[in-house]
N, CA, C and O atoms as a Tripos MOL2 file, in Angstrom:
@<TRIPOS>MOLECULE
protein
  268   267    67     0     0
PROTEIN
NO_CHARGES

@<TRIPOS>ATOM
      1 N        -107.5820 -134.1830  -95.7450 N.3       1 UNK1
      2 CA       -108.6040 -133.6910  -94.8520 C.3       1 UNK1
      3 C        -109.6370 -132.9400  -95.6940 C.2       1 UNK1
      4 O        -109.3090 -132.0600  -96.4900 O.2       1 UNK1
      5 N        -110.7960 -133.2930  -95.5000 N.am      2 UNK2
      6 CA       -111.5940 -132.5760  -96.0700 C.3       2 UNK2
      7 C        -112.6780 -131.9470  -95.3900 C.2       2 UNK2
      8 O        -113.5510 -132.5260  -94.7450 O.2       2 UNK2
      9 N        -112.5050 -130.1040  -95.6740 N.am      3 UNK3
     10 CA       -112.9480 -129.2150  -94.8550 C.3       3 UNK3
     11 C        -114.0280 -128.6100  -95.7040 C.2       3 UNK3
     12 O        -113.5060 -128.0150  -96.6470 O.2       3 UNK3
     13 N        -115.7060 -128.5190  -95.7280 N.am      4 UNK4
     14 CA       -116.4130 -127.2920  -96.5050 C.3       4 UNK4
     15 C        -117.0730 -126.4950  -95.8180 C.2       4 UNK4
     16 O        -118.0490 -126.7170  -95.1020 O.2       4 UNK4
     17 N        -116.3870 -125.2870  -96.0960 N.am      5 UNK5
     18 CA       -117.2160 -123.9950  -95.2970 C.3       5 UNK5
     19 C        -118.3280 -123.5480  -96.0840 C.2       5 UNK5
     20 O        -118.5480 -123.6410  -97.2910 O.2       5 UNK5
     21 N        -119.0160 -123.0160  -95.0940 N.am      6 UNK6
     22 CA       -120.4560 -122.8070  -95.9640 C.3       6 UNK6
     23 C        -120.8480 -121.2700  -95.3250 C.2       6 UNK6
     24 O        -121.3370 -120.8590  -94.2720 O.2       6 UNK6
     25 N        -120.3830 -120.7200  -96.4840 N.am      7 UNK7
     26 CA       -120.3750 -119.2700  -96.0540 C.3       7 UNK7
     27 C        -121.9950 -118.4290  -95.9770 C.2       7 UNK7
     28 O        -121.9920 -117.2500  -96.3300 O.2       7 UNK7
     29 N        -122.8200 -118.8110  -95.6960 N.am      8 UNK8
     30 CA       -124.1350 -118.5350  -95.3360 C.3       8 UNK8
     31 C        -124.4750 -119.0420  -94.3010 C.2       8 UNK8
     32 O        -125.3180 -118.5870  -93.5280 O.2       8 UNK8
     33 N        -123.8620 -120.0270  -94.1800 N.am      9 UNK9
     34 CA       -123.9090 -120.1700  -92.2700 C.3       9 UNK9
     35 C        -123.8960 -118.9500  -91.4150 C.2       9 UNK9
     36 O        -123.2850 -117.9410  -91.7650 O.2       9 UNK9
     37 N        -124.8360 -119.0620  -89.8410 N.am     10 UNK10
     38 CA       -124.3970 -118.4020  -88.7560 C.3      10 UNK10
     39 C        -123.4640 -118.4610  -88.3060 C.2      10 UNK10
     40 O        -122.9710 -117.4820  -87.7440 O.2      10 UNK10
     41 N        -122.8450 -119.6630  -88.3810 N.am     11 UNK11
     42 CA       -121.8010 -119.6570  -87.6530 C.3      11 UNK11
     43 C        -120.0770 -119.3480  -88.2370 C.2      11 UNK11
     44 O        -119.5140 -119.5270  -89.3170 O.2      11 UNK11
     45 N        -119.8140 -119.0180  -87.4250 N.am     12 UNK12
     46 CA       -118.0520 -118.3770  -87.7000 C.3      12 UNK12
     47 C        -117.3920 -119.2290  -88.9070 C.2      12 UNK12
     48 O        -118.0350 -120.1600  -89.3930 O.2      12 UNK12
     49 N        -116.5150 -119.0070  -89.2310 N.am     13 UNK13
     50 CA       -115.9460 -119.4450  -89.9920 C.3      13 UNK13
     51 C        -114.4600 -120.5510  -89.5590 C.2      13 UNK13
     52 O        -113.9550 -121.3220  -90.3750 O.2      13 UNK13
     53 N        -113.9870 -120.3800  -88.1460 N.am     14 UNK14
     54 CA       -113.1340 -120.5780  -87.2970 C.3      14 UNK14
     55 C        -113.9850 -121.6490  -86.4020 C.2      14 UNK14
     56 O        -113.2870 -122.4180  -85.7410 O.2      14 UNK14
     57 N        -115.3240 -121.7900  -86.3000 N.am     15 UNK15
     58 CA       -116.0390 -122.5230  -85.5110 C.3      15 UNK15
     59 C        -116.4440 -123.5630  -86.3060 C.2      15 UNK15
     60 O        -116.6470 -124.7160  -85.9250 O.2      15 UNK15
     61 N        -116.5490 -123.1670  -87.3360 N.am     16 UNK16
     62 CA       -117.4200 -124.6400  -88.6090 C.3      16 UNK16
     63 C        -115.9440 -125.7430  -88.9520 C.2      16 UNK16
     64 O        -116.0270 -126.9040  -89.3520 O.2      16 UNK16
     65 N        -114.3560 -124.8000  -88.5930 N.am     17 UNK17
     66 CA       -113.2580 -125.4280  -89.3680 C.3      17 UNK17
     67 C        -113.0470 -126.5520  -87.8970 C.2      17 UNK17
     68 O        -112.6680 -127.7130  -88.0520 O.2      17 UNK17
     69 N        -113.3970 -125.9010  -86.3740 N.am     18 UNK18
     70 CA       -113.3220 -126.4580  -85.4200 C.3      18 UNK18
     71 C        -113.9940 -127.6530  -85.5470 C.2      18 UNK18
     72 O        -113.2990 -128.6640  -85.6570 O.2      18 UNK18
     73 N        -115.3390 -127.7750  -85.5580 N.am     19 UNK19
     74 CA       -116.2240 -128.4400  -85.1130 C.3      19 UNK19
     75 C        -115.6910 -129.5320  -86.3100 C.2      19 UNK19
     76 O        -115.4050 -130.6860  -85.9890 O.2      19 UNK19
     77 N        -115.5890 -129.0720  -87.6810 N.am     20 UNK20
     78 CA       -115.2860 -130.4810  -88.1400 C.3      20 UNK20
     79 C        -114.4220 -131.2540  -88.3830 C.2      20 UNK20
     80 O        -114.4800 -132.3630  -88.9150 O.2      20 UNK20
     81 N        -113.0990 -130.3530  -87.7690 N.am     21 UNK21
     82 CA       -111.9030 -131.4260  -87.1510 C.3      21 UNK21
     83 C        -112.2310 -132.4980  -85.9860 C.2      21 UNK21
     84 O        -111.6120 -133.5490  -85.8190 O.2      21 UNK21
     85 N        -113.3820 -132.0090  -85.1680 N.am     22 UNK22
     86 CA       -113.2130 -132.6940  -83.9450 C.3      22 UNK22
     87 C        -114.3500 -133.8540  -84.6890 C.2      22 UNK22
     88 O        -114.5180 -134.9560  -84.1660 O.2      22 UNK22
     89 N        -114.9720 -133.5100  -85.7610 N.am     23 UNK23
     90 CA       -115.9750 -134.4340  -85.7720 C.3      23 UNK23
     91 C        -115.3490 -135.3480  -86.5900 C.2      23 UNK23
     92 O        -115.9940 -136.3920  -86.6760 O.2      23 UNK23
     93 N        -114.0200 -135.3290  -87.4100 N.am     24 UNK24
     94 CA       -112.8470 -136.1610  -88.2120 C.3      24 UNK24
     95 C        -112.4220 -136.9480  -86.9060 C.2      24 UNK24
     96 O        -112.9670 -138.0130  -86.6180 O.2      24 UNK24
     97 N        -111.4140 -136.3760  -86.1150 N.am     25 UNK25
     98 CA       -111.1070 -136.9940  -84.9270 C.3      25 UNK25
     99 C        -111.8860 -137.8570  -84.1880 C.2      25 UNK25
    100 O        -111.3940 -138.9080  -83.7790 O.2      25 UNK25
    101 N        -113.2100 -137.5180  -83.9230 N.am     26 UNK26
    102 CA       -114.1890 -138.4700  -83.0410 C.3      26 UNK26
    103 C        -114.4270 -139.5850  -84.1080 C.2      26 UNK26
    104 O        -114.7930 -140.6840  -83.6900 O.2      26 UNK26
    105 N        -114.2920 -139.4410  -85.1570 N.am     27 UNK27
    106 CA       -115.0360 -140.7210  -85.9550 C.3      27 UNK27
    107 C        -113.4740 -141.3160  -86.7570 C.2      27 UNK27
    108 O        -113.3380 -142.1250  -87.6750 O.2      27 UNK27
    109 N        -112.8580 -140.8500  -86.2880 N.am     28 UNK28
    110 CA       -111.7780 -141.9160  -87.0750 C.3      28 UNK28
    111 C        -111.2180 -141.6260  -88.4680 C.2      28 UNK28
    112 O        -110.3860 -142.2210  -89.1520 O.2      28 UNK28
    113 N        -111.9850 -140.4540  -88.6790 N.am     29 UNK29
    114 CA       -111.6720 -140.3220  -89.9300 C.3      29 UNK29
    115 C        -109.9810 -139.1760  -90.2520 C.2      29 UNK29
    116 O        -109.3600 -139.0430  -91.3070 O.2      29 UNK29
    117 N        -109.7800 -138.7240  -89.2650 N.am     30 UNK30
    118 CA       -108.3470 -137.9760  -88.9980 C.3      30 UNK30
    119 C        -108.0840 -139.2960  -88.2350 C.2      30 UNK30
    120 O        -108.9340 -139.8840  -87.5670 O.2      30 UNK30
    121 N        -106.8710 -139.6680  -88.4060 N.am     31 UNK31
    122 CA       -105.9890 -140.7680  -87.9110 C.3      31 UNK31
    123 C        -105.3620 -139.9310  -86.8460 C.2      31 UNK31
    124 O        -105.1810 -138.7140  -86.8840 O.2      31 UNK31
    125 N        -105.0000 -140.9270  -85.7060 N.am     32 UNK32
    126 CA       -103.9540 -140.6480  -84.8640 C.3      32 UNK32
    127 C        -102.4980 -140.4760  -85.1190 C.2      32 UNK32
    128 O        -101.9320 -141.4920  -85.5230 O.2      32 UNK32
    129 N        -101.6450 -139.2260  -84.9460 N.am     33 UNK33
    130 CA       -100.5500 -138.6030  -85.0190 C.3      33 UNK33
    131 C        -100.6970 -138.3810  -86.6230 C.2      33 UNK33
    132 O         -99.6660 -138.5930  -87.2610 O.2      33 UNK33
    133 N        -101.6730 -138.0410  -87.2450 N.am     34 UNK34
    134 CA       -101.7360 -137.6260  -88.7850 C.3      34 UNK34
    135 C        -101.6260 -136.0580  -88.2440 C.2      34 UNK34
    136 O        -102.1980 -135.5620  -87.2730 O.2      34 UNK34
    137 N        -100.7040 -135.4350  -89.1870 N.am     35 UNK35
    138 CA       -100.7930 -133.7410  -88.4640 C.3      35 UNK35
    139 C        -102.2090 -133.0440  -89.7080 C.2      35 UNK35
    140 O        -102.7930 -133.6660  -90.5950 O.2      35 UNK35
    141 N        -102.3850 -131.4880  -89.2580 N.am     36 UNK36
    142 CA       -103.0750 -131.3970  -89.4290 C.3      36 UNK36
    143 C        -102.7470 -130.7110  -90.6020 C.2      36 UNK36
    144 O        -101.6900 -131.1450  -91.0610 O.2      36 UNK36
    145 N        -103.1300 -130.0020  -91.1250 N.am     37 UNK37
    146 CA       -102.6700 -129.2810  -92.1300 C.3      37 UNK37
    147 C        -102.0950 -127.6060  -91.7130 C.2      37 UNK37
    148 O        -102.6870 -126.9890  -90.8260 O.2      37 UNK37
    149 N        -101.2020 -127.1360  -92.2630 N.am     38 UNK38
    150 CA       -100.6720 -125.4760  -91.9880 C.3      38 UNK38
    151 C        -102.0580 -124.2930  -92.2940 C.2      38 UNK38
    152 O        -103.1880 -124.4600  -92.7530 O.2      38 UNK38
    153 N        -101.4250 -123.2520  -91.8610 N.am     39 UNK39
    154 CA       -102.6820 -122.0650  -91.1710 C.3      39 UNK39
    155 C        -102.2120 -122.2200  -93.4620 C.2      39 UNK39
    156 O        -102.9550 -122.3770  -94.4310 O.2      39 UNK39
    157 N        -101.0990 -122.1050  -93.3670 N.am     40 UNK40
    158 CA       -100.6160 -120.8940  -95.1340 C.3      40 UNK40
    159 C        -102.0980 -122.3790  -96.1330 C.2      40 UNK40
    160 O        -103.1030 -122.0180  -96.7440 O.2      40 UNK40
    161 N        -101.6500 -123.8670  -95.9270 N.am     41 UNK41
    162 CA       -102.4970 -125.0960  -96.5960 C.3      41 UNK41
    163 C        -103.9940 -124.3110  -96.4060 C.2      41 UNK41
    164 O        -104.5130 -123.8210  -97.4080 O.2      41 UNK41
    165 N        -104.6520 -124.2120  -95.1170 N.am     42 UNK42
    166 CA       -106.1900 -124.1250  -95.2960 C.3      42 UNK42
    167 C        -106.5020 -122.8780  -95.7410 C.2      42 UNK42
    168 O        -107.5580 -122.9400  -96.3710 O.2      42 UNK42
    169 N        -105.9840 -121.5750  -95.6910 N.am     43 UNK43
    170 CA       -106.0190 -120.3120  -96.1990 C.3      43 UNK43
    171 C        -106.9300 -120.8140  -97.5980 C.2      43 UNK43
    172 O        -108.0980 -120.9580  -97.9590 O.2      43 UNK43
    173 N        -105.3640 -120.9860  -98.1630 N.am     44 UNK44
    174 CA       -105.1580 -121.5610  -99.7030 C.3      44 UNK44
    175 C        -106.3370 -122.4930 -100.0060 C.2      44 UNK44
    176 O        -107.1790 -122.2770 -100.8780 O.2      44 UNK44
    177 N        -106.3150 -123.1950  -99.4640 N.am     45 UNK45
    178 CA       -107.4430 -124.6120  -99.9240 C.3      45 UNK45
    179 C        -108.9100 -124.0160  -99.9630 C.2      45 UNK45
    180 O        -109.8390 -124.1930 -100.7510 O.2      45 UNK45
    181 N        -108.7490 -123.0960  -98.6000 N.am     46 UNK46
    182 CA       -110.4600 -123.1200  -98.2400 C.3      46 UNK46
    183 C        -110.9940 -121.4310  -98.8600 C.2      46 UNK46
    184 O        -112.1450 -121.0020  -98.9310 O.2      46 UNK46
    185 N        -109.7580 -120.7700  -99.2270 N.am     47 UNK47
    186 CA       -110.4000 -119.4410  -99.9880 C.3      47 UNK47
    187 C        -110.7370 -118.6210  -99.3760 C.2      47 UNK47
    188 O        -111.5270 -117.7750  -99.7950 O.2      47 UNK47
    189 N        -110.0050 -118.6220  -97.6370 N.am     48 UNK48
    190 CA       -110.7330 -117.5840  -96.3850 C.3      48 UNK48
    191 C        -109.3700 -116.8600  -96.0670 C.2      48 UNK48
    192 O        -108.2920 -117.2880  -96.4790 O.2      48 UNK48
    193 N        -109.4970 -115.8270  -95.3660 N.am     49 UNK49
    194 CA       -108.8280 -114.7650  -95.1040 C.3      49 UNK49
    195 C        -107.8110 -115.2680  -93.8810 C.2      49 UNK49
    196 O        -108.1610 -115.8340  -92.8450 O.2      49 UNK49
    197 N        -106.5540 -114.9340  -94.2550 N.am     50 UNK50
    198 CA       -105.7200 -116.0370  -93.1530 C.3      50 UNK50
    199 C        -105.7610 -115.1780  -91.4870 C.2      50 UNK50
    200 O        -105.0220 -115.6910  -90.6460 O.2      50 UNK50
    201 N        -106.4240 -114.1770  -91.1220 N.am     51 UNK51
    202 CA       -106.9590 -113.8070  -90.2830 C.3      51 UNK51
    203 C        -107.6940 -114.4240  -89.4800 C.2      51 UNK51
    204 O        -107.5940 -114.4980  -88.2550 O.2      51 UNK51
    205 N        -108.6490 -115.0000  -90.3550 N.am     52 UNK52
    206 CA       -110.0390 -115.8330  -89.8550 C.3      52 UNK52
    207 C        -109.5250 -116.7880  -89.5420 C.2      52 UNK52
    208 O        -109.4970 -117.1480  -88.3650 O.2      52 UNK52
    209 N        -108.9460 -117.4950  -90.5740 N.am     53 UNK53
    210 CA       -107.2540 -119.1330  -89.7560 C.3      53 UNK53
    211 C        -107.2740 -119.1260  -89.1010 C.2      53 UNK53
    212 O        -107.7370 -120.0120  -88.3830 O.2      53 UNK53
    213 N        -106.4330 -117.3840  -88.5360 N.am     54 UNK54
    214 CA       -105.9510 -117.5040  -87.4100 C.3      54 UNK54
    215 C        -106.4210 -117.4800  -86.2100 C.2      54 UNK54
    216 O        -105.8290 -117.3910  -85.1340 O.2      54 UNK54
    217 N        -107.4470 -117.5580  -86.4360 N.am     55 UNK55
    218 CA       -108.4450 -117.4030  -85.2080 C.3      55 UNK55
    219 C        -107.9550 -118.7070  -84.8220 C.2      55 UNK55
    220 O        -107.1230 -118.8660  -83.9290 O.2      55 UNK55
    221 N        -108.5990 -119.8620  -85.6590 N.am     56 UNK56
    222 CA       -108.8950 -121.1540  -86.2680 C.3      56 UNK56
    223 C        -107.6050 -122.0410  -85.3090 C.2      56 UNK56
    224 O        -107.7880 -123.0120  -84.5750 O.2      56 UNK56
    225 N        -106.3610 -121.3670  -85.5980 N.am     57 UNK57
    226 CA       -105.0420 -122.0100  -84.7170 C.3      57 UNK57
    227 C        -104.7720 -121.6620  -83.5310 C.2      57 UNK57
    228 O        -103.9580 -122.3100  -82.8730 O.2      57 UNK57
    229 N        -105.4130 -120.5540  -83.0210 N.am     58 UNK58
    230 CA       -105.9030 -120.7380  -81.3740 C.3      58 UNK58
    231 C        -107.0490 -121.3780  -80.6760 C.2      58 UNK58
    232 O        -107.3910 -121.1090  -79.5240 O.2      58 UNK58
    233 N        -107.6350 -122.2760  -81.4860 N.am     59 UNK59
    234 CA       -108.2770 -123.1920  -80.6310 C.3      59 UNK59
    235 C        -107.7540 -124.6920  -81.1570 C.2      59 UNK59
    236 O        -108.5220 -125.6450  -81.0250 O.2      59 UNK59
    237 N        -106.6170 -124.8580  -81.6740 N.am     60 UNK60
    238 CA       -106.4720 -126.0290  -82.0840 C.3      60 UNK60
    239 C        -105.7980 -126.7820  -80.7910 C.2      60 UNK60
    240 O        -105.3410 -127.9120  -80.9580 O.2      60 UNK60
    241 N        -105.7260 -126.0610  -79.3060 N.am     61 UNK61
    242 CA       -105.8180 -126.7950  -78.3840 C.3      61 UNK61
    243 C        -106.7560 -127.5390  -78.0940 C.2      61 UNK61
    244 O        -106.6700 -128.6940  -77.6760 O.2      61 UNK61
    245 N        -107.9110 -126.7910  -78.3430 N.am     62 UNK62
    246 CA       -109.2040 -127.6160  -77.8530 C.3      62 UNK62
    247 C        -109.6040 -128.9310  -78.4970 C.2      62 UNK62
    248 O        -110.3480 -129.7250  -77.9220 O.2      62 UNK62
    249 N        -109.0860 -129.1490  -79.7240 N.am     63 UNK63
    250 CA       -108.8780 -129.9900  -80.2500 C.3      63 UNK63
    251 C        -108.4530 -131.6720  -79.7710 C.2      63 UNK63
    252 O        -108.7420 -132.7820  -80.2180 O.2      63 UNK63
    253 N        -107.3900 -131.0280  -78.3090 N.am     64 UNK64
    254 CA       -107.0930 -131.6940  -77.6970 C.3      64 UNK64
    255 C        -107.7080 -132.4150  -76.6360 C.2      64 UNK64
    256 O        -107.3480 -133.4870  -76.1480 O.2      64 UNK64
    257 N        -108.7260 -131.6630  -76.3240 N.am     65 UNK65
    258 CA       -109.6970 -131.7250  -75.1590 C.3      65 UNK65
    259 C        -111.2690 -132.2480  -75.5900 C.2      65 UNK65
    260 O        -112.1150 -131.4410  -75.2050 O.2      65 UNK65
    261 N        -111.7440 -133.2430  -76.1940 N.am     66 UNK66
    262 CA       -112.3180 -133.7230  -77.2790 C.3      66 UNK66
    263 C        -113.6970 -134.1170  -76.4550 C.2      66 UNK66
    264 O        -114.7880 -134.2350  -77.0130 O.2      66 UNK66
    265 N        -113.4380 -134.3350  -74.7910 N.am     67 UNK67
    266 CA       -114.5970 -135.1710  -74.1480 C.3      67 UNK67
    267 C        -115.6650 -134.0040  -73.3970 C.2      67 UNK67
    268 O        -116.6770 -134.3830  -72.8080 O.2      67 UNK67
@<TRIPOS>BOND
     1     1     2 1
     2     2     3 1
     3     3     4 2
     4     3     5 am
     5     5     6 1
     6     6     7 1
     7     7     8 2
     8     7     9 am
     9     9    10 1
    10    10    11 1
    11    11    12 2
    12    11    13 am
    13    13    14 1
    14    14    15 1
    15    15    16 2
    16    15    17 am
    17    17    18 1
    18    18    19 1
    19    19    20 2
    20    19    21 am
    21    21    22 1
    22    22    23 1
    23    23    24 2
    24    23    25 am
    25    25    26 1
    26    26    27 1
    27    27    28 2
    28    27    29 am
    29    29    30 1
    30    30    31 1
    31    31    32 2
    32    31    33 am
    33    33    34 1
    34    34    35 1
    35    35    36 2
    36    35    37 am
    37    37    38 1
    38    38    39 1
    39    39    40 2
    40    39    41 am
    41    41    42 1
    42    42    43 1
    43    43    44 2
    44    43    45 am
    45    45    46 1
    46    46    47 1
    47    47    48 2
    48    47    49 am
    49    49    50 1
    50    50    51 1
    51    51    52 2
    52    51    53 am
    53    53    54 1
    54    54    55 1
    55    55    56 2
    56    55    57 am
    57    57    58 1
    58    58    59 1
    59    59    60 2
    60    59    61 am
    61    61    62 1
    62    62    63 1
    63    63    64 2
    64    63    65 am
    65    65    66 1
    66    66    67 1
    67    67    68 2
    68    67    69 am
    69    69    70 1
    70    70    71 1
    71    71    72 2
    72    71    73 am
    73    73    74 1
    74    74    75 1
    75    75    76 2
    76    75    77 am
    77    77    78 1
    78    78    79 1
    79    79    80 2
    80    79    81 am
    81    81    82 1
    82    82    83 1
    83    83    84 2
    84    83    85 am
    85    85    86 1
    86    86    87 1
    87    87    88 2
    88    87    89 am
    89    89    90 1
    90    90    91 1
    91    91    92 2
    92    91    93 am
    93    93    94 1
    94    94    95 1
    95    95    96 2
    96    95    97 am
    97    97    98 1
    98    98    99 1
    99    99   100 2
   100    99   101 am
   101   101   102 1
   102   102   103 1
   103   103   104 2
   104   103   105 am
   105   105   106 1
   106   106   107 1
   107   107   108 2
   108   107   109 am
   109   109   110 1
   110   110   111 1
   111   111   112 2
   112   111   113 am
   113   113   114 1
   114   114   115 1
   115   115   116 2
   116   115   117 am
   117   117   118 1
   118   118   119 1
   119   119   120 2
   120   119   121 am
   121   121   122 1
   122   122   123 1
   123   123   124 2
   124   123   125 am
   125   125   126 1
   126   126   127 1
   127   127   128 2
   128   127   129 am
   129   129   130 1
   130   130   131 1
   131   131   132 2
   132   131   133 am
   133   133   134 1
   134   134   135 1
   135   135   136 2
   136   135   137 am
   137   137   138 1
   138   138   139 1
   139   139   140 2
   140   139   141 am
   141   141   142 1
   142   142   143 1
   143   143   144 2
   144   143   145 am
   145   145   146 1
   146   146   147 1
   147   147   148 2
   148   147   149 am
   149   149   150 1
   150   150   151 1
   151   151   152 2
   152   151   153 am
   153   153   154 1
   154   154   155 1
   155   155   156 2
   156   155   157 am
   157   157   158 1
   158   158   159 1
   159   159   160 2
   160   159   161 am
   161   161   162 1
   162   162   163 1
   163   163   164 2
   164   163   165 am
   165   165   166 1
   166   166   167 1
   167   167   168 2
   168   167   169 am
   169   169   170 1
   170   170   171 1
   171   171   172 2
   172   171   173 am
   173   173   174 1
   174   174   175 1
   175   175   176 2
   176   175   177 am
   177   177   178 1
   178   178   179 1
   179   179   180 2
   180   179   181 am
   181   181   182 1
   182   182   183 1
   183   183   184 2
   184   183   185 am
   185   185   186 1
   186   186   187 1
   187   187   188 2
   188   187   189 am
   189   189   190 1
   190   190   191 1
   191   191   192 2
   192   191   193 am
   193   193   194 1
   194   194   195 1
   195   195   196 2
   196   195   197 am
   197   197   198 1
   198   198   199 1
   199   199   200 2
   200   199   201 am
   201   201   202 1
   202   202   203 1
   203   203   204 2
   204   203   205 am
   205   205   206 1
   206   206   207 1
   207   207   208 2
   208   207   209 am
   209   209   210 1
   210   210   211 1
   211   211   212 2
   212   211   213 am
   213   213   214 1
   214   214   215 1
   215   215   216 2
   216   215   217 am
   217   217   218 1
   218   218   219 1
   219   219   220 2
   220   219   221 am
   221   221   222 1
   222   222   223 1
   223   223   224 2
   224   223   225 am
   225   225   226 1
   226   226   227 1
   227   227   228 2
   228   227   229 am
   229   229   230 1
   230   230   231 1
   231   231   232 2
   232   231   233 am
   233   233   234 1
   234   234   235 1
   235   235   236 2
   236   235   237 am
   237   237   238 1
   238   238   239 1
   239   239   240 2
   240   239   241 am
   241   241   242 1
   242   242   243 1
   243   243   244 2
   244   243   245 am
   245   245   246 1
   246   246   247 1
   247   247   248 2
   248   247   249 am
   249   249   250 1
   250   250   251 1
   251   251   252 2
   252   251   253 am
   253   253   254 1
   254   254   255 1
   255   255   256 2
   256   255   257 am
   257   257   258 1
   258   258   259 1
   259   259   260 2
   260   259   261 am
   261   261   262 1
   262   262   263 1
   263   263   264 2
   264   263   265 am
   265   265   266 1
   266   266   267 1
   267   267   268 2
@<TRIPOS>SUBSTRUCTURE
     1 UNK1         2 RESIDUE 1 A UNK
     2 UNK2         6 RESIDUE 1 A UNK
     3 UNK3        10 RESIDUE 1 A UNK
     4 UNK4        14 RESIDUE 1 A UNK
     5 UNK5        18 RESIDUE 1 A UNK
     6 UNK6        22 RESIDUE 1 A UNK
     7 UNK7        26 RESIDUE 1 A UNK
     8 UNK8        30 RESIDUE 1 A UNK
     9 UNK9        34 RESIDUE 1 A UNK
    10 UNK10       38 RESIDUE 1 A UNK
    11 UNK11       42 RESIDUE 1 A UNK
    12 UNK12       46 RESIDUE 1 A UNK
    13 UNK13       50 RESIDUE 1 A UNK
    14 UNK14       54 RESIDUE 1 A UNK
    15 UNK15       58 RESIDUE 1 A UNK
    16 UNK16       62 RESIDUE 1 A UNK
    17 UNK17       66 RESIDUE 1 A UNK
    18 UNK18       70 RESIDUE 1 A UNK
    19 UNK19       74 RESIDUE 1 A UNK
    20 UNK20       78 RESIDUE 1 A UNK
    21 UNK21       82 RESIDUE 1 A UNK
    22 UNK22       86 RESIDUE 1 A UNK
    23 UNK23       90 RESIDUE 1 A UNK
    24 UNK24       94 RESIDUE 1 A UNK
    25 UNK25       98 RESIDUE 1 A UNK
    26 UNK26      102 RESIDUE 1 A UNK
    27 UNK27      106 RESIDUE 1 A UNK
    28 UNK28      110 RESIDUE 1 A UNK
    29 UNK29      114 RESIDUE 1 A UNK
    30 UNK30      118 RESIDUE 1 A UNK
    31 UNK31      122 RESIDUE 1 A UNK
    32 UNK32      126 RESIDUE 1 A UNK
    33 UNK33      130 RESIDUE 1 A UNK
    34 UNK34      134 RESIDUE 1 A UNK
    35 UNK35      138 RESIDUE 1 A UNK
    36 UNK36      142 RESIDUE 1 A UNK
    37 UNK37      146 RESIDUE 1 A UNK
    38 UNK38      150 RESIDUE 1 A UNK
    39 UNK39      154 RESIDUE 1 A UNK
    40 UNK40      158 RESIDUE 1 A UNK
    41 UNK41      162 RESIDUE 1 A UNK
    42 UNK42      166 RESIDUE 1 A UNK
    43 UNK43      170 RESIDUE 1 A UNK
    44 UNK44      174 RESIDUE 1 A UNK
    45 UNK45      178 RESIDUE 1 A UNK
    46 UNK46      182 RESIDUE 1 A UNK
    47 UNK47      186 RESIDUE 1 A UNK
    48 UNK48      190 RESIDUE 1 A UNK
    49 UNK49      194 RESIDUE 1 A UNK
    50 UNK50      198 RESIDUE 1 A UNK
    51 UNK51      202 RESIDUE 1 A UNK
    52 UNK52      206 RESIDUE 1 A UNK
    53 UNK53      210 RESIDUE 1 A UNK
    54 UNK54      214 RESIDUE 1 A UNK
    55 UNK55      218 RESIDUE 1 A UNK
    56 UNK56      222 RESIDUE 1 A UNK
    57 UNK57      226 RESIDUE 1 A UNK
    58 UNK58      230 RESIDUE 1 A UNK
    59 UNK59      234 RESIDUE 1 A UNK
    60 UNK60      238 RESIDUE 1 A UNK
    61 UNK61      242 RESIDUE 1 A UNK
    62 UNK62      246 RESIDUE 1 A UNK
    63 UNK63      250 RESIDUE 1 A UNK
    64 UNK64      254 RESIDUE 1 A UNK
    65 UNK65      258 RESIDUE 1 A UNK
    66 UNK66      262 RESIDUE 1 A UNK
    67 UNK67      266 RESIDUE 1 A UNK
């Protein structure tokens, strides 16, 4: 999965990780039943405060709700 935050953005940091899962998912590019990666994986990968994650894994319902 490939996630880049762009920390001069307005927007959240929990909202940019949202938006471009769903925009993986809508285009095919996250496969169906591929899991996603762990809160400890994107911490690590993406260099953000596992706080901010955690924001990040309470909307990974919405994730579900795509339309």
């Amino acid at each position: 999965m490939n996630i880049m935050i762009d920390h001069t953005f307005m927007q959240p940091i929990y909202e940019q990780i949202t938006e471009q899962i769903k925009y993986q998912i809508l285009h095919d590019t996250l496969q169906g039943g591929e899991a996603l990666p762990s809160v400890r994986t994107l911490v690590k990968e993406l260099k953000i405060s596992a706080l901010t994650n955690g924001l990040n894994v309470s909307h990974r319902s919405e994730w579900l709700h795509l339309s």
